[in-house]
Each structure stands twice: as structure tokens, then as C-alpha cells.
TIMIMAR-728292 format. One record per residue: residue in one letter; x, y, z of N, C-alpha, C, O in turn; residue number from 1. Coordinates in pm, 1 decimal, decimal comma, m for minus. Layout:
N
 resn     n.c1     n.c2     n.c3    ca.c1    ca.c2    ca.c3     c.c1     c.c2     c.c3     o.c1     o.c2     o.c3 resi
    a        X        Y        Z        X        Y        Z        X        Y        Z        X        Y        Z  NUM
...
END
This chain:
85
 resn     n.c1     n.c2     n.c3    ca.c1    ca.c2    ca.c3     c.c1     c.c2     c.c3     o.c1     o.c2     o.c3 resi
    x  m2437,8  m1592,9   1151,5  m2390,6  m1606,4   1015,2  m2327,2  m1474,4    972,5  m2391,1  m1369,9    985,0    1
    x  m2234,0  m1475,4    934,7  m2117,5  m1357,0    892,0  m2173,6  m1372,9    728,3  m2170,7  m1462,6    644,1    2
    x  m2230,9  m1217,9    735,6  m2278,5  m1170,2    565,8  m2189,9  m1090,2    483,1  m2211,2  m1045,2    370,5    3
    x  m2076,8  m1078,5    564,4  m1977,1   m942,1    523,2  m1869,4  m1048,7    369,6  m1840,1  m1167,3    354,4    4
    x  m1850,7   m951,8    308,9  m1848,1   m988,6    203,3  m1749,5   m911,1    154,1  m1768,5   m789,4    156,4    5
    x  m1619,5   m965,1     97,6  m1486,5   m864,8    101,0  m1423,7   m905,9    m67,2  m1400,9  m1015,1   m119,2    6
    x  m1412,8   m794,4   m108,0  m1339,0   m768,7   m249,5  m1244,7   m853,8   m267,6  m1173,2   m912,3   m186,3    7
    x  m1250,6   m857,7   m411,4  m1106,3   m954,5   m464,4   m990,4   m850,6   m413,5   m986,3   m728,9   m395,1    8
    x   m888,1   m971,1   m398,4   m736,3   m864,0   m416,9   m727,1   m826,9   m532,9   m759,7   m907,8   m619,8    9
    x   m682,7   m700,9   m570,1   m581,4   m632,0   m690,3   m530,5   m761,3   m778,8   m488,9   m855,6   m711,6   10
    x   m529,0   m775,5   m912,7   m425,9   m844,5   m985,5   m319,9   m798,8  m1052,1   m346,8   m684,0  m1087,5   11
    x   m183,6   m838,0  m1097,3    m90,0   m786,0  m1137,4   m136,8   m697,0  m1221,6    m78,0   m590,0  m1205,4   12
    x   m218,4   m692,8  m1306,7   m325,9   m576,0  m1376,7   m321,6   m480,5  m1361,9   m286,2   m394,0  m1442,0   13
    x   m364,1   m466,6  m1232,1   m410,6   m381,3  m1131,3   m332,1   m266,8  m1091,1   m396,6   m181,9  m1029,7   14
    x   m189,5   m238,5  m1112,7   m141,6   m155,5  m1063,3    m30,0    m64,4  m1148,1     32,4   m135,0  m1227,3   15
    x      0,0     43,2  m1149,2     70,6     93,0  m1256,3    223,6    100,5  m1159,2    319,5    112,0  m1235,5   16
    x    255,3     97,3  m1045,4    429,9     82,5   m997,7    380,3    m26,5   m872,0    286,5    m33,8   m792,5   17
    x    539,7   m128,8   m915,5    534,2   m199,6   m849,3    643,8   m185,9   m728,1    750,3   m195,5   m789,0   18
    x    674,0   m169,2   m594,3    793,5   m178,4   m524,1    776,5   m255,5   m418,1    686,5   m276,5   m336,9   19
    x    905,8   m300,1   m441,8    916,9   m399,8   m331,8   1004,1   m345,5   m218,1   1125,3   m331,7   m234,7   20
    x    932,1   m308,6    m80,9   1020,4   m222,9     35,3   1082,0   m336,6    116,6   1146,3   m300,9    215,3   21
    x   1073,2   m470,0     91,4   1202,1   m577,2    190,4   1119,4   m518,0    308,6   1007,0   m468,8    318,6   22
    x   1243,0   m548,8    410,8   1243,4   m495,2    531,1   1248,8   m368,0    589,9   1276,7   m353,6    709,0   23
    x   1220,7   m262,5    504,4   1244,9   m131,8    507,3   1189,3   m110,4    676,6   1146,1   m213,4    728,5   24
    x   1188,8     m4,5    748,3   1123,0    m18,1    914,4   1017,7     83,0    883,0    995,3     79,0    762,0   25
    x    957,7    155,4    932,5    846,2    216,2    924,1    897,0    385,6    891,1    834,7    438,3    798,9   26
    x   1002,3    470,3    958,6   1054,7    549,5    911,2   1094,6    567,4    742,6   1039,7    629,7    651,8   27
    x   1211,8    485,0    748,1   1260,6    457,2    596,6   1114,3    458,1    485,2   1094,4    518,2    379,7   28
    x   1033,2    367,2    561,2    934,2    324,8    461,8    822,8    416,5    380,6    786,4    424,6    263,3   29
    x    785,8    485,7    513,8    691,1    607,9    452,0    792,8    723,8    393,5    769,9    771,1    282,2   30
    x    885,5    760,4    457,3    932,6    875,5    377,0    987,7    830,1    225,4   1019,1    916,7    143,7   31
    x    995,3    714,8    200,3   1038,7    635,4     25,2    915,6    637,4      5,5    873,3    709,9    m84,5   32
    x    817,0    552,4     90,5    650,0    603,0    m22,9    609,1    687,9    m28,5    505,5    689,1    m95,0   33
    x    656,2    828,2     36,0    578,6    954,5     m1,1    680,1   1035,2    m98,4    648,7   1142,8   m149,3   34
    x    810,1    969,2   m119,8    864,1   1043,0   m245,0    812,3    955,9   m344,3    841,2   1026,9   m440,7   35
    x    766,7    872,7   m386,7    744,5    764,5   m452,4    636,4    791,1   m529,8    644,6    780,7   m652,2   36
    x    485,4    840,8   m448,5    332,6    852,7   m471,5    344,3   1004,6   m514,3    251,3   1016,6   m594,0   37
    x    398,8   1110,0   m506,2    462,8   1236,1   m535,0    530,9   1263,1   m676,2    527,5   1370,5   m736,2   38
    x    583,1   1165,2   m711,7    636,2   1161,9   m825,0    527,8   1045,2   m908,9    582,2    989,0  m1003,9   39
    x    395,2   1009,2   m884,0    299,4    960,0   m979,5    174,6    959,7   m929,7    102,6    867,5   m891,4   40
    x    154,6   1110,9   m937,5     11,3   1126,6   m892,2   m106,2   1043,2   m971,2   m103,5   1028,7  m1093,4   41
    x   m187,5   1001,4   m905,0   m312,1    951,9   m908,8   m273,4    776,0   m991,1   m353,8    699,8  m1044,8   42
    x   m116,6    758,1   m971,2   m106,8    578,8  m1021,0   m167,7    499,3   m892,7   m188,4    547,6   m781,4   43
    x   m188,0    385,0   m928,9   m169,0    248,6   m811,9    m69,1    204,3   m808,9    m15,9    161,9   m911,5   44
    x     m7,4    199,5   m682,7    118,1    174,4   m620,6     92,7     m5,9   m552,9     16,9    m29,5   m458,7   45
    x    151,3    m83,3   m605,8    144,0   m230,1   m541,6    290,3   m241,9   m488,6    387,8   m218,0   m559,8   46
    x    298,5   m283,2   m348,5    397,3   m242,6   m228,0    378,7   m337,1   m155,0    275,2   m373,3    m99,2   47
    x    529,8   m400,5   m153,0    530,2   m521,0    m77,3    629,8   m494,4      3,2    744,6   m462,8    m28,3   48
    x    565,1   m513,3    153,0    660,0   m466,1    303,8    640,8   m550,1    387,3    533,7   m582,9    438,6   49
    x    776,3   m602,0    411,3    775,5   m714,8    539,8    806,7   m669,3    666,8    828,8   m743,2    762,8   50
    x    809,2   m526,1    668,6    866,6   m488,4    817,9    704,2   m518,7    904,7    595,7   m474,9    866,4   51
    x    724,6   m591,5   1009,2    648,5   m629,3   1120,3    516,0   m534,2   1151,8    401,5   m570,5   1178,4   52
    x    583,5   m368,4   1136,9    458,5   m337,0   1148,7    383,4   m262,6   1054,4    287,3   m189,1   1076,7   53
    x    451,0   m296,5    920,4    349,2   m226,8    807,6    216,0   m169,3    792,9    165,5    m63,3    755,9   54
    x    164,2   m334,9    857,3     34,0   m338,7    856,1    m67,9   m243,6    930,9   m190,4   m237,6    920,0   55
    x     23,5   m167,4   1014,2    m87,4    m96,0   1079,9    m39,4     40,8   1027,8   m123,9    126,1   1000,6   56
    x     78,0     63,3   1014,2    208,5    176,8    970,9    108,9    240,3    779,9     44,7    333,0    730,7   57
    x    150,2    143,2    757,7     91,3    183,7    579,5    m61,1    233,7    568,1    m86,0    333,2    500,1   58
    x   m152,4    171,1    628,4   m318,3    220,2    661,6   m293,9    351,6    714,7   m336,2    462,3    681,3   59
    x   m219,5    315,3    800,5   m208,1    488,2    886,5   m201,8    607,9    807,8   m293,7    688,2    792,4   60
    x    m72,9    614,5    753,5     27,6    685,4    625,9   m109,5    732,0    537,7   m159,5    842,9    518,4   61
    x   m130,5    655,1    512,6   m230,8    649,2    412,9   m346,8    749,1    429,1   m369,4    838,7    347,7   62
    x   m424,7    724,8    550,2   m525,7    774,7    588,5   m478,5    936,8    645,9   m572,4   1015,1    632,1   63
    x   m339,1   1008,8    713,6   m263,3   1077,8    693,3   m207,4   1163,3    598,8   m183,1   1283,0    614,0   64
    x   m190,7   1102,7    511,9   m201,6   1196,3    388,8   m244,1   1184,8    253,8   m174,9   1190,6    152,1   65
    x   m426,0   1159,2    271,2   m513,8   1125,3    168,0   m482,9   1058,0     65,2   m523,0   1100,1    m43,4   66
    x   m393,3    919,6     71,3   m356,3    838,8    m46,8   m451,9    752,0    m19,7   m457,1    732,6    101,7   67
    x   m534,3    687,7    m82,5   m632,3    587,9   m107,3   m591,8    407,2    m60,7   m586,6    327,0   m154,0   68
    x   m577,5    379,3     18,0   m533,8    193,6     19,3   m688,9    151,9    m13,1   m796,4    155,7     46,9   69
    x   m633,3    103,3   m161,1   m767,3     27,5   m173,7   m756,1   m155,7   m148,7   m854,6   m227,2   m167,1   70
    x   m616,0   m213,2   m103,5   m660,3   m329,3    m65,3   m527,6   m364,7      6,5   m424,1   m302,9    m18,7   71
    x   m533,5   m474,8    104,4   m409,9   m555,1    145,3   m419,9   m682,0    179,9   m504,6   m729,2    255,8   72
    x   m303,1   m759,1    105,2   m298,9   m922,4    127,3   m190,9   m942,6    229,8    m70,2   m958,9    212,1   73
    x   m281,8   m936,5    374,5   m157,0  m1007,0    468,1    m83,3  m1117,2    441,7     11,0  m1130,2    519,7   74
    x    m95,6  m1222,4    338,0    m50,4  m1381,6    344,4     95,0  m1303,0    258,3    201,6  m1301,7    319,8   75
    x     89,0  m1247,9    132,8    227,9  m1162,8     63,5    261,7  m1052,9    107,2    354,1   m993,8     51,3   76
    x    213,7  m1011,0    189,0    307,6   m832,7    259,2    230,0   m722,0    117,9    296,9   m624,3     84,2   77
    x    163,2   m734,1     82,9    117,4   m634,7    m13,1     m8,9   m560,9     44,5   m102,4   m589,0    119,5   78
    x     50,4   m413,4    m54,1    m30,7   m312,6    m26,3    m73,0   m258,5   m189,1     m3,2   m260,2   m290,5   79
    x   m231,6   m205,2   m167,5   m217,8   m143,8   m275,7   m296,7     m5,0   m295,0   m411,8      5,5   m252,5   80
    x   m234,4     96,9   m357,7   m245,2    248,9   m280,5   m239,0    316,6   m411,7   m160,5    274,9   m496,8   81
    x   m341,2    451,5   m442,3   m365,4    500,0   m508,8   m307,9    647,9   m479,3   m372,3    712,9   m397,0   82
    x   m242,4    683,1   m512,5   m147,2    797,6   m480,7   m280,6    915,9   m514,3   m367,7    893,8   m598,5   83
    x   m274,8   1019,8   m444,5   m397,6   1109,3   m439,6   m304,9   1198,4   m589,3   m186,3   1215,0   m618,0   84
    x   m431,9   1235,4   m650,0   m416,6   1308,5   m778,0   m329,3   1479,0   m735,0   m304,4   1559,8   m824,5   85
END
């Protein structure tokens, strides 16, 4: 029996900038979210990226240069990231 027990997603609420990166590739992508989280320290960033490998690319980034991902909905390409203060 699986006891693990996982947070709501973020609601539109939830986030103070919204961007939508399309298909941006993983280059393009982090160097636009790190001018992005730079210019609004300590907001929530809700980030929607369809490039293929976001998903492992954006956690990375993240964990790289102490921005917070506090959640992601694989089914919409969203990320949602707390830009370090």
C-alpha cells in the first residue's frame, strides 16, 4: 500500500509572474529564467515549457542556483519556482 501523499498543485493564486516559454530548448530557457527570477526576487514564477526536456532541465536549474521549485504538473508543462530572495 503506497502511503505517500503529494501536495495540491499551485492555483492561478498562487503565483505572482506568469510565462509561458513554448518551445524554448533548454539553453534559451534557463538563461530567460535566470534573467527573469533576477529581476523578482523572492516572487513565484508559474512557467509553462514544452521543450521535451524541461522536466529534468528546470529541477536541475533550480537546484543549481538555489531557486526553490515548489511544484510541477507534467499533464500542462508547468513549473512553479520561487526565485531565491
Amino acid at each position: 500500500m503506497n502511503t505517500m501523499t503529494t501536495a495540491p498543485l499551485p492555483t492561478q493564486a498562487d503565483h505572482d509572474v506568469e510565462w509561458n516559454a513554448g518551445e524554448l530548448g533548454c539553453g534559451e530557457l534557463v538563461l530567460e529564467l535566470r534573467q527573469r527570477v533576477r529581476q523578482a526576487p523572492g516572487k513565484v514564477f508559474k512557467i509553462t515549457a514544452l521543450d521535451p526536456g524541461a522536466p529534468a532541465d528546470i529541477p536541475a536549474w533550480c537546484r543549481m542556483t538555489n531557486n526553490v521549485l515548489i511544484a510541477h504538473d507534467p499533464q500542462a508543462s508547468a513549473f512553479w519556482i520561487r526565485a531565491k530572495p
